[in-house]
C-alpha positions, -999 to 999 in steps of 0.1 A, spaced: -665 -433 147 -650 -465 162 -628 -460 188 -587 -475 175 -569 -462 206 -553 -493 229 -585 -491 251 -602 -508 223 -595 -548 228 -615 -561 200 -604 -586 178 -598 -593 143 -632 -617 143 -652 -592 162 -642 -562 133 -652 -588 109 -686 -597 124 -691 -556 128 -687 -552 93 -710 -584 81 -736 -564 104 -734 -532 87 -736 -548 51 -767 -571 66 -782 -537 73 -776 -520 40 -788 -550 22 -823 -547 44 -834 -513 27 -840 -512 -10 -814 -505 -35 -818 -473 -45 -798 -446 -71 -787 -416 -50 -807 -386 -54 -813 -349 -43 -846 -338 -21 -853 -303 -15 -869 -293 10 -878 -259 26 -869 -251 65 -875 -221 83 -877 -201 45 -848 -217 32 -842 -245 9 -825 -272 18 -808 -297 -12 -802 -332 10 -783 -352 -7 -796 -391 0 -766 -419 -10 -768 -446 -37 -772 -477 -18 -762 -501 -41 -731 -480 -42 -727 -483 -2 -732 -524 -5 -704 -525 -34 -682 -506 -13 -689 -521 25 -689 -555 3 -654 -547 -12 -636 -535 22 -649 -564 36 -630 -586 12 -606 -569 14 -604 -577 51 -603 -611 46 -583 -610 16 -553 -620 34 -570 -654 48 -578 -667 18 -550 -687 10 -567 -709 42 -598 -722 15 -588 -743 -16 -597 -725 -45 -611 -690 -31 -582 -669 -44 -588 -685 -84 -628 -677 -75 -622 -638 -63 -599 -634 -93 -624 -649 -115 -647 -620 -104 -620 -595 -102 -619 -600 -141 -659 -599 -146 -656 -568 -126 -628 -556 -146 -646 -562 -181 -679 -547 -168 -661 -514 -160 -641 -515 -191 -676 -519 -211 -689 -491 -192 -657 -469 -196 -662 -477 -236 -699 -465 -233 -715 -499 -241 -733 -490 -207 -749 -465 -191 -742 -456 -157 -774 -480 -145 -768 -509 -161 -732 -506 -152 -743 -504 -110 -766 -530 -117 -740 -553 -130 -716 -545 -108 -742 -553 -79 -750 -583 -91 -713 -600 -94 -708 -579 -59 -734 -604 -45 -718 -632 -59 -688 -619 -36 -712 -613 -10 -723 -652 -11 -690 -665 -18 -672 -647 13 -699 -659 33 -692 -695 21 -657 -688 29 -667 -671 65 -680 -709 71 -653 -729 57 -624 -714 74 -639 -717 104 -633 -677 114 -633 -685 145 -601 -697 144 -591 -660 135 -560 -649 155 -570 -633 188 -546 -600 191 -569 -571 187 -565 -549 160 -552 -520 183 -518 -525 183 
């Protein structure tokens, strides 16, 4: 776990490039449903429990937005884009919540108009020139 304490001088940008790194590495691996394995140690079963990546891309995807969220008044038009997606996202889970979908289809939706995020942040990342991002570090 990342060290927050006042010793820590990185900055908003370097957080931001941190987390693009970790959703570059999720997005390497397959995307794969979560699921149990047993295994037997030392005469014992053993139930690991291995995560949904899509699941972990959705989420690292959404923090990360919501990271930037607050700079994206900077780039015409990107707050009217994520709230176009919002409501995609919104409608998707509704549909879902109504059982028109099953709980795959409903990940694999959601994963798909997560990428369009993905892409579109990344686009933004460019655009706004993050860079520019202020320079106090995040540790008070």
């Amino acid at each position: 776990m990342p060290d927050y304490t006042s010793k820590d001088k990185k900055t908003l940008k370097d957080r931001v490039f941190e987390h693009l790194d970790r959703i570059l590495e999720i997005s390497t691996k397959e995307f794969v449903a979560g699921y149990w394995e047993k295994k037997i140690k030392d005469n014992q079963l053993l139930e690991i429990y291995h995560p949904d990546s899509r699941r972990c891309f959705i989420q690292a995807v959404e923090t990360w937005a919501d990271v930037l969220a607050p700079y994206f008044k900077v780039a015409e038009g990107m707050e009217d884009k994520i709230k176009t997606i919002e409501k995609e996202l919104k409608e998707t889970l509704e549909k879902y919540e109504e059982g028109k979908l099953d709980e795959d289809k409903y990940i694999i939706l959601k994963l798909r108009l997560i990428r369009k995020l993905f892409r579109l942040l990344n686009i933004f990342l460019e655009q706004s020139n993050i860079g520019r991002l202020k320079t106090k570090t995040t540790a008070g």
